[in-house]
C-alpha positions as CSV (number, residue, x, y, z in Angstrom):
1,X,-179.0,-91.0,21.1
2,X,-179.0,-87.9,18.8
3,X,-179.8,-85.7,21.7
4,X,-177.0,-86.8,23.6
5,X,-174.6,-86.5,20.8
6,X,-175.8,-82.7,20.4
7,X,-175.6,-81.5,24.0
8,X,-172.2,-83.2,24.6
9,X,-171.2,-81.8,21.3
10,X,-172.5,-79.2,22.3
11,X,-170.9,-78.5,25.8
12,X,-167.6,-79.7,24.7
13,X,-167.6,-76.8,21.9
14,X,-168.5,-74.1,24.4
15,X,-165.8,-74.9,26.9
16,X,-163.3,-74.9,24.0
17,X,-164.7,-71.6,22.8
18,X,-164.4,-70.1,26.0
19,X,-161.2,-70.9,26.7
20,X,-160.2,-69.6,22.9
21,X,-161.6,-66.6,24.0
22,X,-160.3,-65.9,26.8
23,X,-156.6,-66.9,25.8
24,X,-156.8,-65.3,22.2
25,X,-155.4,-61.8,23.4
26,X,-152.2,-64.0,25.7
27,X,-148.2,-63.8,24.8
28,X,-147.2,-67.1,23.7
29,X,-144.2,-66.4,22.4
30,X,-142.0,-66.7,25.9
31,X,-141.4,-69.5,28.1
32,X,-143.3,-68.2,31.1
33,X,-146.1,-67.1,29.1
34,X,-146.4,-70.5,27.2
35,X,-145.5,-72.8,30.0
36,X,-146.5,-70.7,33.4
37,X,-149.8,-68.6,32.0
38,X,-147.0,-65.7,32.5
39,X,-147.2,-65.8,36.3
40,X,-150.7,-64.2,36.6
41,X,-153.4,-67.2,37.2
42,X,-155.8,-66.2,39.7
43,X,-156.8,-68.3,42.9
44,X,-159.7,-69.4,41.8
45,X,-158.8,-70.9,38.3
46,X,-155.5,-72.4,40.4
47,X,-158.4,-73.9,42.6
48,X,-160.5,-75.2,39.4
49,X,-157.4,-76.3,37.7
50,X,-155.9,-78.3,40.6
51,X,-159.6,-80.1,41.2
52,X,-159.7,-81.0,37.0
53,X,-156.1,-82.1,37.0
54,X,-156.4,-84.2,39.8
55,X,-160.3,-86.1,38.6
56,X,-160.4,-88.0,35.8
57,X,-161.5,-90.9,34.8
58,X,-158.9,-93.2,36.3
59,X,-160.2,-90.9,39.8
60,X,-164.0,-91.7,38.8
61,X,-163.8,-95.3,37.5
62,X,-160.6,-96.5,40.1
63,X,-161.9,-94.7,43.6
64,X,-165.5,-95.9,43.1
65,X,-163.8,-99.4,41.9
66,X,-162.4,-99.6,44.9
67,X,-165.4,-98.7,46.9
68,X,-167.3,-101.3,45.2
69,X,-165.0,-103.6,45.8
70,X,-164.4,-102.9,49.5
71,X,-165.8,-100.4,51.4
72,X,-165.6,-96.5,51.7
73,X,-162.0,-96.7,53.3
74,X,-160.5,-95.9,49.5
75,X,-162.0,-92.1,50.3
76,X,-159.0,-91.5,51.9
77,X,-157.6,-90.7,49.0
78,X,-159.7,-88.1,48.3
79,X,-160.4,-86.6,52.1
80,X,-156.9,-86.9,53.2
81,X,-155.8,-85.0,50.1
82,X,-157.9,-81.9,52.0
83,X,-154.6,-81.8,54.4
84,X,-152.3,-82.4,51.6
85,X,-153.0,-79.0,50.0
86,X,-153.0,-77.5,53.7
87,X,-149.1,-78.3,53.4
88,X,-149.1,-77.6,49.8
89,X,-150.5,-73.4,50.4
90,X,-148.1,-73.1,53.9
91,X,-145.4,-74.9,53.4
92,X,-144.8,-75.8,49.6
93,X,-146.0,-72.9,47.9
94,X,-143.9,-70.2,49.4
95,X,-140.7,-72.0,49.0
96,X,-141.1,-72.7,45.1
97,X,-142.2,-69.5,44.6
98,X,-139.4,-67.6,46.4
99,X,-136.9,-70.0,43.8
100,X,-139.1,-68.4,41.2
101,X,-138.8,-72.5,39.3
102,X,-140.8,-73.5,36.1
103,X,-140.6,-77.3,37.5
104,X,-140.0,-79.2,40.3
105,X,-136.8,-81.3,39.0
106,X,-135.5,-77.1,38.5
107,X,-136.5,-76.8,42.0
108,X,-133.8,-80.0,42.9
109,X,-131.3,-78.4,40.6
110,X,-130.9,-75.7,42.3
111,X,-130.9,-77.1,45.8
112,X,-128.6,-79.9,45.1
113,X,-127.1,-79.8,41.4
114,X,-127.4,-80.1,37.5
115,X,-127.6,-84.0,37.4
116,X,-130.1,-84.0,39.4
117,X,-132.1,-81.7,37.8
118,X,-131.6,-84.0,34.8
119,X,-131.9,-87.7,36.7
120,X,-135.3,-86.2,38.1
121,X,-136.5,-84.8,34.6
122,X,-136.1,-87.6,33.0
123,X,-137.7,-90.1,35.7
124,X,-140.5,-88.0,36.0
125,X,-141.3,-88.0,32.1
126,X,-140.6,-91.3,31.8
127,X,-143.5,-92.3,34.5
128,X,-145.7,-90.1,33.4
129,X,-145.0,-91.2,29.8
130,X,-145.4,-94.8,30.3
131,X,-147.6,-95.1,33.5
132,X,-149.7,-92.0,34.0
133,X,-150.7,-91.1,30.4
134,X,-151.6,-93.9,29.4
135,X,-154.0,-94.8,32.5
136,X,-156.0,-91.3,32.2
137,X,-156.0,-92.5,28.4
138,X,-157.6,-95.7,29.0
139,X,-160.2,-95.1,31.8
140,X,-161.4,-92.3,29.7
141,X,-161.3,-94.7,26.8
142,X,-163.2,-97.7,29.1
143,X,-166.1,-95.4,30.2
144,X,-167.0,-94.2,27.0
145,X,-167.1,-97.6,25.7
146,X,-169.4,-98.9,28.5
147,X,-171.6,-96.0,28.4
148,X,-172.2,-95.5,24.8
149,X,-171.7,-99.3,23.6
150,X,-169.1,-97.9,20.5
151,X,-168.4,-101.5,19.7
152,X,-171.5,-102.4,19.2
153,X,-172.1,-99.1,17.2
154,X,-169.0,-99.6,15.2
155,X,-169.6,-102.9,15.0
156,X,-165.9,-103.5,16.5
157,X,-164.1,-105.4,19.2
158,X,-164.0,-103.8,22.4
159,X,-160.3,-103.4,22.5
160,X,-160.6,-101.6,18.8
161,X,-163.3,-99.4,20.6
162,X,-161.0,-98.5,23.3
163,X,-158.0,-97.6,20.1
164,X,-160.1,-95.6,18.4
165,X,-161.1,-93.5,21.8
166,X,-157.6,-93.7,23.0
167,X,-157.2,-91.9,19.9
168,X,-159.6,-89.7,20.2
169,X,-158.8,-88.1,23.5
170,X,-155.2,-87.6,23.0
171,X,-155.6,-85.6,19.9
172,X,-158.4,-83.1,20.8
173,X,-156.1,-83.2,24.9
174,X,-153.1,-82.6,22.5
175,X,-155.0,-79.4,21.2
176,X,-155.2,-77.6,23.9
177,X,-151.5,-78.4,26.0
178,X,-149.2,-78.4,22.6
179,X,-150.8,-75.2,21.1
180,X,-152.8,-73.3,23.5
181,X,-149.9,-73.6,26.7
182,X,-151.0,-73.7,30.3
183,X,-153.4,-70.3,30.3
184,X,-155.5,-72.6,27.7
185,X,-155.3,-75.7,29.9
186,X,-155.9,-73.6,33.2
187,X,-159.0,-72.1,31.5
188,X,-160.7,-75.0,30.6
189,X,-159.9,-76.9,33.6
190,X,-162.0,-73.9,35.5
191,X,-165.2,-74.3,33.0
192,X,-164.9,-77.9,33.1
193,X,-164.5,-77.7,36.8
194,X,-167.7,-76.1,37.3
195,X,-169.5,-78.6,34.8
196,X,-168.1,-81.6,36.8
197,X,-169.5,-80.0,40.3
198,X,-172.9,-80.2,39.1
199,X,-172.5,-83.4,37.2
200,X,-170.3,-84.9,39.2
201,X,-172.8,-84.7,42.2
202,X,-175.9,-85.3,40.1
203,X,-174.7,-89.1,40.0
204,X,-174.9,-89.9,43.8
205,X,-178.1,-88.5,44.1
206,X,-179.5,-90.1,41.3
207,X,-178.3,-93.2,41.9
208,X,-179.7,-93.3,45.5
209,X,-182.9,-92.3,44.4
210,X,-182.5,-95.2,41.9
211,X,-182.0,-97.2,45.0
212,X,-184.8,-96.2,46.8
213,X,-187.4,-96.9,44.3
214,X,-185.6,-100.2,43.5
215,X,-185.5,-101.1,47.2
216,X,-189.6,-100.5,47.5
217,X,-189.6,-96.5,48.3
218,X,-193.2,-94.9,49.1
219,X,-191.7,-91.7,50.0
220,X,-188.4,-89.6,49.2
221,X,-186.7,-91.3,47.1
222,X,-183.3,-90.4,47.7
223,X,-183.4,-90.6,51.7
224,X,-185.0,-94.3,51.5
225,X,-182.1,-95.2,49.1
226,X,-179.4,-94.0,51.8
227,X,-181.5,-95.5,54.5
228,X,-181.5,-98.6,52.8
229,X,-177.5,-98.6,52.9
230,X,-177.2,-97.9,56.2
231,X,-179.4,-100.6,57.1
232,X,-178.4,-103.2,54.9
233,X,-174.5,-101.7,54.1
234,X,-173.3,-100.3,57.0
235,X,-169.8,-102.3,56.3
236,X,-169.6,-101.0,52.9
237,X,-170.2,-97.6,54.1
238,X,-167.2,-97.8,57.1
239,X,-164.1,-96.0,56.3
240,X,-161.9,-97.9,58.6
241,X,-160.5,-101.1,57.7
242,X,-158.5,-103.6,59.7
243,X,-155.0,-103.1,60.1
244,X,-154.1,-106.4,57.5
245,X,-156.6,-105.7,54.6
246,X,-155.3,-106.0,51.3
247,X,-155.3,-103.5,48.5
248,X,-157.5,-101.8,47.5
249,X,-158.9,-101.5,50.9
250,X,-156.9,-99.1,52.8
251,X,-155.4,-100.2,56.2
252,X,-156.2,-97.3,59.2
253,X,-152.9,-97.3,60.5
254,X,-152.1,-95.9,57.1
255,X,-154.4,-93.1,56.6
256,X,-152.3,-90.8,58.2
257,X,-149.1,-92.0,57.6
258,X,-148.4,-93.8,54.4
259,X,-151.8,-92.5,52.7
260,X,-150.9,-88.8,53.8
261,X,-147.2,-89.2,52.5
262,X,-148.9,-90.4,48.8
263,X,-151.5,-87.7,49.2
264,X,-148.2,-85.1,50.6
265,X,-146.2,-86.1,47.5
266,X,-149.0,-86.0,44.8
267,X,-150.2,-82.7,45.3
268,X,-146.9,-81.0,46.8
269,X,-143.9,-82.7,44.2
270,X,-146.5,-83.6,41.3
271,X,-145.4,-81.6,38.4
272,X,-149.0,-81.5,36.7
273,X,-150.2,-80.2,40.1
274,X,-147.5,-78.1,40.9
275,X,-146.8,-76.3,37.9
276,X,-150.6,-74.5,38.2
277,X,-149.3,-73.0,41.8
278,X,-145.8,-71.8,39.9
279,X,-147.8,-70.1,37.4
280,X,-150.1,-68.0,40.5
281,X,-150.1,-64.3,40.8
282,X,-148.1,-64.2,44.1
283,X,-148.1,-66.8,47.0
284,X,-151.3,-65.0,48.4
285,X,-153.3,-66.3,45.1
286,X,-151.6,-70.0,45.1
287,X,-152.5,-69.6,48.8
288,X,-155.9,-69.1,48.0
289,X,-155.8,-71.4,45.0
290,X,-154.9,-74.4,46.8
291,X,-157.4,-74.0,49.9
292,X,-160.3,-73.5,47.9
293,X,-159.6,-77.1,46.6
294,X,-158.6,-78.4,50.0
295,X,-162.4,-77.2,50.9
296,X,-163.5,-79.2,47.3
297,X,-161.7,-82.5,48.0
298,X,-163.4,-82.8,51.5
299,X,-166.8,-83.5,49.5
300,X,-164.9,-85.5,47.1
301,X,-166.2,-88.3,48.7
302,X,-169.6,-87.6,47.2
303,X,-168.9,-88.7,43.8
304,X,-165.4,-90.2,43.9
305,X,-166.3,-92.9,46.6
306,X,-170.2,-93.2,47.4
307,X,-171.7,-93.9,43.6
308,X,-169.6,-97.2,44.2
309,X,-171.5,-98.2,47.5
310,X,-174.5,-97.1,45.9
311,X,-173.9,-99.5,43.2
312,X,-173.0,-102.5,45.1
313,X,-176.2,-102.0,46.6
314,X,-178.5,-101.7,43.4
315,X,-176.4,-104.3,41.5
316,X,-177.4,-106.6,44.0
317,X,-180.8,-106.3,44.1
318,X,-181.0,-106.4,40.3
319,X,-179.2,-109.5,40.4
320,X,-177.0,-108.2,37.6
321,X,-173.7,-107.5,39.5
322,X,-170.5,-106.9,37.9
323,X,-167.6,-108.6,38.1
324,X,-164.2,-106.7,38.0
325,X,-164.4,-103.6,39.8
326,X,-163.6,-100.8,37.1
327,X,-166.9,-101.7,35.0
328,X,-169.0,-100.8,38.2
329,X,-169.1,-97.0,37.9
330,X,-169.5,-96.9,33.7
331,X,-172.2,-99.3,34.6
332,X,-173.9,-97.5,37.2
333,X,-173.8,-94.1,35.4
334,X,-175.1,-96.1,31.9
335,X,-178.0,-97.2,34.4
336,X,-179.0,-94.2,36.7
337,X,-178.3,-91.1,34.2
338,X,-181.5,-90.2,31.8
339,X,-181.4,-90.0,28.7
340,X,-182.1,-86.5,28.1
341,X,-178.8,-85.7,31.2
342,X,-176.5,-88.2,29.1
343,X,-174.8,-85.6,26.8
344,X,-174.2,-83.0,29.6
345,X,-172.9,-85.9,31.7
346,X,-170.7,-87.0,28.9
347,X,-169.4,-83.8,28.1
348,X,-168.2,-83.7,31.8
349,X,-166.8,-87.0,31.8
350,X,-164.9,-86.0,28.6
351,X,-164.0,-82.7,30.2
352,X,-162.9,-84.4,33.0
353,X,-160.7,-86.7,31.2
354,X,-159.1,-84.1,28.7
355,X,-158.3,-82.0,31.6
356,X,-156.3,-84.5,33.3
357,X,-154.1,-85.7,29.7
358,X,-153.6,-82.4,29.0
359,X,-152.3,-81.0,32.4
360,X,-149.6,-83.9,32.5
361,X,-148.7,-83.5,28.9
362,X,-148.1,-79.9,29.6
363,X,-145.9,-80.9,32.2
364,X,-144.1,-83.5,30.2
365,X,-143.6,-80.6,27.7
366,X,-142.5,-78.3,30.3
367,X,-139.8,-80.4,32.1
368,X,-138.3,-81.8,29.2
369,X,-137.7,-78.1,27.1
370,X,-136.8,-76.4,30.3
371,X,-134.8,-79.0,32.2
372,X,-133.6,-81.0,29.8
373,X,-133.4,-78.9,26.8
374,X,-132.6,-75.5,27.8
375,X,-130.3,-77.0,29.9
376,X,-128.3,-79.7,28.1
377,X,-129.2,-79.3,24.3
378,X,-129.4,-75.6,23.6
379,X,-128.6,-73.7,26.4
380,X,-128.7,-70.4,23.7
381,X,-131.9,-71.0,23.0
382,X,-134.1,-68.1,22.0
383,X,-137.7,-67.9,23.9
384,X,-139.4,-68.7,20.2
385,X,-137.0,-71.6,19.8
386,X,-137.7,-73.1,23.3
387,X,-141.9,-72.7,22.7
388,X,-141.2,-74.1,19.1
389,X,-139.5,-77.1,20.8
390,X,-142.5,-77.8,23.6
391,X,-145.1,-77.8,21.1
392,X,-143.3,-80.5,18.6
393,X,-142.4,-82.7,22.3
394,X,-146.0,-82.5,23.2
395,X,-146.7,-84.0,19.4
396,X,-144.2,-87.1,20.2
397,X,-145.2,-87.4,23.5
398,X,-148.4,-87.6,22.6
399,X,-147.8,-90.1,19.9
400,X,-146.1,-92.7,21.8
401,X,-148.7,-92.5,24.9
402,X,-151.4,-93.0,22.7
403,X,-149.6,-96.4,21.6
404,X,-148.9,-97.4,25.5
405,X,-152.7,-96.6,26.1
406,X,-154.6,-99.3,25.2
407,X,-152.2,-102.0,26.1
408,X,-153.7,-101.4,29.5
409,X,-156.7,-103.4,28.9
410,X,-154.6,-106.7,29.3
411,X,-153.6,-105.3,32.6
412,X,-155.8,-107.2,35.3
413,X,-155.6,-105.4,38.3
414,X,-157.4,-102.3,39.3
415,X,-156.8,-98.9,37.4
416,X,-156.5,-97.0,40.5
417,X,-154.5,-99.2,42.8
418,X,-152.2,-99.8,39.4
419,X,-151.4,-96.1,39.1
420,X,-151.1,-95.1,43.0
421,X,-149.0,-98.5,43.6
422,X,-146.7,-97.6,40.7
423,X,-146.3,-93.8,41.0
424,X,-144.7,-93.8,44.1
425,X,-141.8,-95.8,42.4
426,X,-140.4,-92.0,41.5
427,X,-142.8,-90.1,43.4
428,X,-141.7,-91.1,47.2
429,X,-137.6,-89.9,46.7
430,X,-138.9,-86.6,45.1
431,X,-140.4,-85.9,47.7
432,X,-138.1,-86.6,49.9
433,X,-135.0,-84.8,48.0
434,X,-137.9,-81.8,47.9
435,X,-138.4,-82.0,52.0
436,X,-134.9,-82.7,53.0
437,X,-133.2,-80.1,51.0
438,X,-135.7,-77.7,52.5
439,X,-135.1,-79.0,56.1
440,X,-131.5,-80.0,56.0
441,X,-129.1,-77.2,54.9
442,X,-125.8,-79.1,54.7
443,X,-126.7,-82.2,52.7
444,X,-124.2,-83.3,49.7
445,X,-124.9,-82.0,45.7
446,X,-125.6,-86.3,45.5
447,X,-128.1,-86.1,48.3
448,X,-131.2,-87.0,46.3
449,X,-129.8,-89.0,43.9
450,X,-128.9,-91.4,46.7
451,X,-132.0,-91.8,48.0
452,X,-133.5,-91.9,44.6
453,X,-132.0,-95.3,43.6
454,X,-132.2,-96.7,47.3
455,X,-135.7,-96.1,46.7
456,X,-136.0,-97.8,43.4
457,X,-134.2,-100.7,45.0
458,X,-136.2,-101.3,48.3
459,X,-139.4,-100.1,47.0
460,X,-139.2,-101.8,43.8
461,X,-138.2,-105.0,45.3
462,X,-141.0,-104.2,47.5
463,X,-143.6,-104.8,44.8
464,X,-141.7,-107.9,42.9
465,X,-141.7,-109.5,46.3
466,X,-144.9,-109.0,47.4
467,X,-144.6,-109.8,51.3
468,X,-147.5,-111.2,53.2
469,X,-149.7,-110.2,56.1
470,X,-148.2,-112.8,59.1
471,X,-152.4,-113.6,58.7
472,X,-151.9,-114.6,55.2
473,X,-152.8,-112.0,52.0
474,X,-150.6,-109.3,50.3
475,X,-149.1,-106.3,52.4
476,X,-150.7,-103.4,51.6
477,X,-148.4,-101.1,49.1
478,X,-148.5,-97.6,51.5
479,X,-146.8,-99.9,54.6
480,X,-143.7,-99.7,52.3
481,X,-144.6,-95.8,52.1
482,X,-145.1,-95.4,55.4
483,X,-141.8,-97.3,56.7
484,X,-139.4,-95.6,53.6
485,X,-139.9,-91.7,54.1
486,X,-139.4,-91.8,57.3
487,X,-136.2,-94.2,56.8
488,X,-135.2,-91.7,53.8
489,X,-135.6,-88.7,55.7
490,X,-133.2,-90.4,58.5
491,X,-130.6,-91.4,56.0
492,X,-130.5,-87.7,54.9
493,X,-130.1,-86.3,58.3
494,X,-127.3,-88.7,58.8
495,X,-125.7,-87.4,55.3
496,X,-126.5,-83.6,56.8
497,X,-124.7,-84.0,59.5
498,X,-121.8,-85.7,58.3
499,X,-121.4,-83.1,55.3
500,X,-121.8,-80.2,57.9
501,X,-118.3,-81.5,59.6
502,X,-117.0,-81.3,56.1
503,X,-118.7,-78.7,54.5
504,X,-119.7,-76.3,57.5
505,X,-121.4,-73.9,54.8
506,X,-125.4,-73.8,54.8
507,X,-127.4,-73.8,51.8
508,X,-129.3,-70.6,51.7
509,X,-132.9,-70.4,49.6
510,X,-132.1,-67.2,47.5
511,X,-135.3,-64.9,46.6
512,X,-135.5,-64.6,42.5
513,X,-138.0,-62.0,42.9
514,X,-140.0,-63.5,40.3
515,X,-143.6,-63.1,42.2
516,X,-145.2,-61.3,45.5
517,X,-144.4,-63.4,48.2
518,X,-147.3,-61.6,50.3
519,X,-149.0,-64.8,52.3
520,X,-152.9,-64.6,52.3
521,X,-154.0,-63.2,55.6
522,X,-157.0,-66.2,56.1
523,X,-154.5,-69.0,55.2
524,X,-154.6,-70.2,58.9
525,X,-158.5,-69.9,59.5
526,X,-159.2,-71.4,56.0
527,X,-156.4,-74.5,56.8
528,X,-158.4,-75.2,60.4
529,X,-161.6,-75.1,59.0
530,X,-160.2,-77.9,56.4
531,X,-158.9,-80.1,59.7
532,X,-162.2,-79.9,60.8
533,X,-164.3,-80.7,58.0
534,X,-162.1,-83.9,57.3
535,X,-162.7,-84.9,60.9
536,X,-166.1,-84.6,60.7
537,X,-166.4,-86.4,57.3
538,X,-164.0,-89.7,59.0
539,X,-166.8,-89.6,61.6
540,X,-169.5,-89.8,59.8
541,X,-168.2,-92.7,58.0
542,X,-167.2,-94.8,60.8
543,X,-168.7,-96.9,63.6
544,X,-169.2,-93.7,65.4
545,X,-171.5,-92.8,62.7
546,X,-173.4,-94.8,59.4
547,X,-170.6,-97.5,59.2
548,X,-170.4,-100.9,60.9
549,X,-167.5,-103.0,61.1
C-alpha cells in the first residue's frame, strides 16, 4: 500500500509540475488568454485535451457498465464518436472560428439574438451544474472507493467515503480550471492523456491474460483469454443488438442515426469540448486537433468497452459476480492490476477524472463571465475584472457541485445511461439552433428558442412517460433522438421559409479575423481513413466477425 501511495503521489505531482512549468511564463490577465489559452493551442494538445475531457470515470466505470451488462453494442459511443469529430474538423470548426466566439451560446447570439445567448448560457450551466459535475464527481469518487477500500481505511460508511473523495477531487480539479485557466487545463489534459494511453490499455490486456490463466491457459496467456471469449462469449462480444433492446444496450437502427446525433452534438455543441478547438492556432491546428482524436476514439473500444466483457467472463468463472453494473470495472481493475502498477494506474484514473471536472468547470466559468456577465451585469468590464470574476464563479460553482455530488449514490440506474439520457434534455436543440442557423439563412431572432422549449416539452415528456417496445420493455432513449432532430430541423425550415417571405434578407457569417482560417491540406485523407477504421472495427465485432447473436 505505501508503494502505491508514492508512485500515484508521485505521478499526480509531476503532471501538476509540468503543467506549472509550462504555463508559468502565460498572460493571464485577458479574457482570451485566461479562458481561450490566447488562441495559440497546438493540434496535438487540442487532440490530448479533447481525448482527457471526453474519459473520465463516468466514460470508464459507465461504458464498461454497460458492456458488462449487455454486450459490446455500448462501444458505439466511443467508435461512432470517430465520425463525430470528422464533422467537428470540416464542418464545425471553420464556422466558429471565422465568428472568432469564446462559447457556443456566443455563437447563438450572434446568429439569432441576445436572449438567446442568455436562455442557452444559462441552460447549459445549469446541466452541467446539476447533472454533469456532479456525475464525473461521483464515478471518480466510486472507483477510488472500490479500489482502495477508504471506508474500511477510514473506518467510515461508504457514502462518507464517497464525501470525503467528492471533496477531494473538486478541490485539487478547482486548482487547476479557477487559477491556472484553460492553457493549465489543456496542458495537463496532454500529460495525462499520454499516461491514460498506456494505462488505459494496460487493463485489457491484463485482464485477458487474467482470463486465460483462470480459464486453464498452458500457453499465451492473453490469446487463450480472448479465445476463451470468443468461444464461450461471442454474444457479449457482438456489437449489434436487436432493434427493441432496452437501455443500456444500444439498438442498431440507432447507431447511425440517434447515436451519431448524441455523439454529433457532444463533440460539435459541447462547450467543454468545444471551447479547446476555439482556443486553436488557426482552423488548420483545430483541424488537426480533432482528427488526431477521431484516430484515438476508434481504439476506444479497447479500454472503454472490452475490460467489461472481459469481466463478465472472469467474474463468472470465479463465481464472485457483481451485481449492479458500475462496480464491475472498479472491481476488475482492484482484481487484474498488481500491486506494484496500482499507483501509476491510480494516478491515471485520477488524472483522468480531474481532467474531465476541470474542463467543464472551465466552461461553466467561461459561459457564465462572458455570456452572462460581460453581457448583462458589467458590460464595462475591464479584462482584470472579468478574469477576477471567472475565478471567484469557478469557487461557487465548485461549491455547490461538490454538494450535488454524492447525492448520486441514491440514484439506482446506471452512471452512464443517467448522464447520456439526461444531457440531451439541452444538448439536442443546441444543436439544432447551431445546424439550422448555419443551414438556414432566413430563420427568426426566436428561432432557437422555439425549438428549445418544444424540445424540453416532447423530449422531457419522453422520459416521464417512458413508452414501451409494442414487444413489451422501455423504448430506448436515442429513438426520441433520432425521431426529434430531424422533426426540429423540419420545423425550422418551415420557420425559414416563412421568415424569407417576410424578411427576404439573408443572414451572412461575418469573418472577425480573430484566427487563420487556412484548412489543413490532409483533412480529407485523414477523415477517410477514420470511415474506414470505424468500419473495420463494427466488423470485427459483429456476426461477420468474433460476435454471435
Amino acid at each position: 500500500m505505501l508503494w502505491t501511495i508514492i508512485t500515484f503521489v508521485g505521478f499526480t505531482v509531476l503532471v501538476a509540475v509540468i503543467a506549472y512549468f509550462k504555463t508559468k511564463g502565460d498572460d493571464q490577465t485577458t479574457a482570451e488568454g485566461y479562458f481561450l489559452a490566447g488562441r495559440g493551442l497546438p493540434g496535438i494538445v487540442i487532440a490530448g485535451s479533447l481525448l482527457l475531457t471526453n474519459i473520465s470515470a463516468e466514460q470508464l466505470v459507465g461504458t464498461n457498465g454497460q458492456t458488462w451488462s449487455t454486450n459490446m453494442s455500448p462501444m458505439a459511443y466511443e467508435v461512432v464518436a470517430a465520425c463525430a469529430l470528422i464533422f467537428m474538423a470540416l464542418y464545425f470548426a471553420p464556422r466558429y472560428l471565422k465568428s472568432g466566439v469564446a462559447t457556443v451560446p456566443q455563437m447563438l447570439g450572434i446568429r439569432y439574438d441576445r436572449s438567446t445567448k442568455l436562455w442557452f448560457s444559462i441552460a447549459y450551466i445549469g446541466l452541467y451544474l446539476i447533472v454533469q459535475l456532479p456525475v464525473i464527481l461521483y464515478s471518480g469518487s466510486l472507483v477510488f472507493e472500490n479500489i482502495f477500500g477508504l471506508s474500511s481505511i477510514l473506518g467510515c460508511t461508504k457514502f462518507q467515503s464517497v464525501i470525503i473523495l467528492c471533496i477531494a477531487i473538486s478541490i485539487i480539479g478547482s486548482l487547476y480550471a479557477i487559477f491556472g485557466g484553460l492553457k493549465a487545463v489543456a496542458v495537463s489534459d496532454t500529460v495525462n492523456g499520454a499516461l491514460l494511453i498506456v494505462g488505459g490499455f494496460m487493463i485489457p490486456f491484463i485482464a485477458l491474460h487474467v482470463l486465460g490463466v483462470a480459464s486453464g491457459s498452458s500457453g499465451l496467456a492473453i490469446g487463450d483469454g480472448f479465445r476463451y471469449l470468443v468461444e464461450n462469449y461471442p454474444q457479449k462480444l457482438n456489437s449489434i443488438s436487436a432493434a427493441n433492446v432496452e437501455a443500456p444496450a444500444v439498438p442498431w437502427p440507432t447507431v447511425f442515426t440517434g447515436l451519431a446525433f448524441l455523439c454529433i452534438q457532444s463533440w460539435c455543441t459541447h462547450q467543454s469540448f468545444i471551447q479547446r478547438v476555439l482556443a486553436a492556432d488557426g482552423l488548420k491546428e483545430a483541424q488537426k486537433g480533432a482528427l488526431f482524436c477521431a484516430f484515438m476514439k476508434i481504439l476506444g473500444f479497447l479500454y472503454l468497452a472490452l475490460p467489461g466483457v472481459i469481466a463478465y467472463a472472469l467474474f463468472e468463472i470465479q463465481g464472485n459476480q457483481v451485481t449492479t453494473m458500475d462496480d464491475a470495472y472498479p472491481q476488475l481493475v482492484a482484481q487484474v492490476v498488481p500491486a506494484p502498477l496500482m499507483g501509476f494506474f491510480a494516478a491515471v484514473m485520477f488524472g483522468a477524472i480531474i481532467s474531465s471536472f476541470n474542463s467543464v468547470l472551465n466552461s461553466i466559468n467561461t459561459m457564465f463571465t462572458m455570456d452572462i456577465y460581460a453581457d448583462f451585469i458589467n458590460p464595462n468590464a475591464s479584462e482584470l475584472q472579468l478574469v477576477s470574476v471567472g475565478k471567484k464563479a469557478g469557487v461557487v460553482f465548485a461549491v455547490i457541485t461538490t454538494c450535488v455530488g454524492p447525492m448520486i449514490y441514491f440514484f439506482p440506474g446506471g452512471l452512464k445511461t443517467f448522464l447520456d439520457s439526461l444531457v440531451m434534455l439541452i444538448g439536442l436543440p443546441v444543436l439544432s439552433g447551431i445546424f439550422g442557423g448555419f443551414v438556414f439563412k432566413y430563420l427568426p431572432k426566436y428561432a432557437a428558442k422555439f425549438i428549445l422549449i418544444f424540445h424540453i416539452v416532447f423530449y422531457g415528456a419522453f422520459l416521464i412517460i417512458a413508452p414501451q417496445y409494442p414487444s413489451g420493455g422501455d423504448m430506448h432513449y436515442l429513438y426520441a433522438i433520432t425521431v426529434l432532430l430531424p422533426l426540429e430541423i423540419i420545423i425550422m425550415a418551415i420557420m425559414n421559409s416563412m421568415n424569407k417571405k417576410k424578411n427576404p434578407e439573408a443572414w451572412v457569417q461575418e469573418d472577425s479575423g480573430a484566427v487563420d482560417l487556412t484548412p489543413w491540406k490532409y483533412r480529407y485523407v485523414c477523415a477517410a481513413i477514420v470511415v474506414i477504421g470505424v468500419l473495420i472495427v463494427y466488423a470485427f465485432f459483429s456476426p461477420l466477425g468474433v460476435g454471435a447473436f
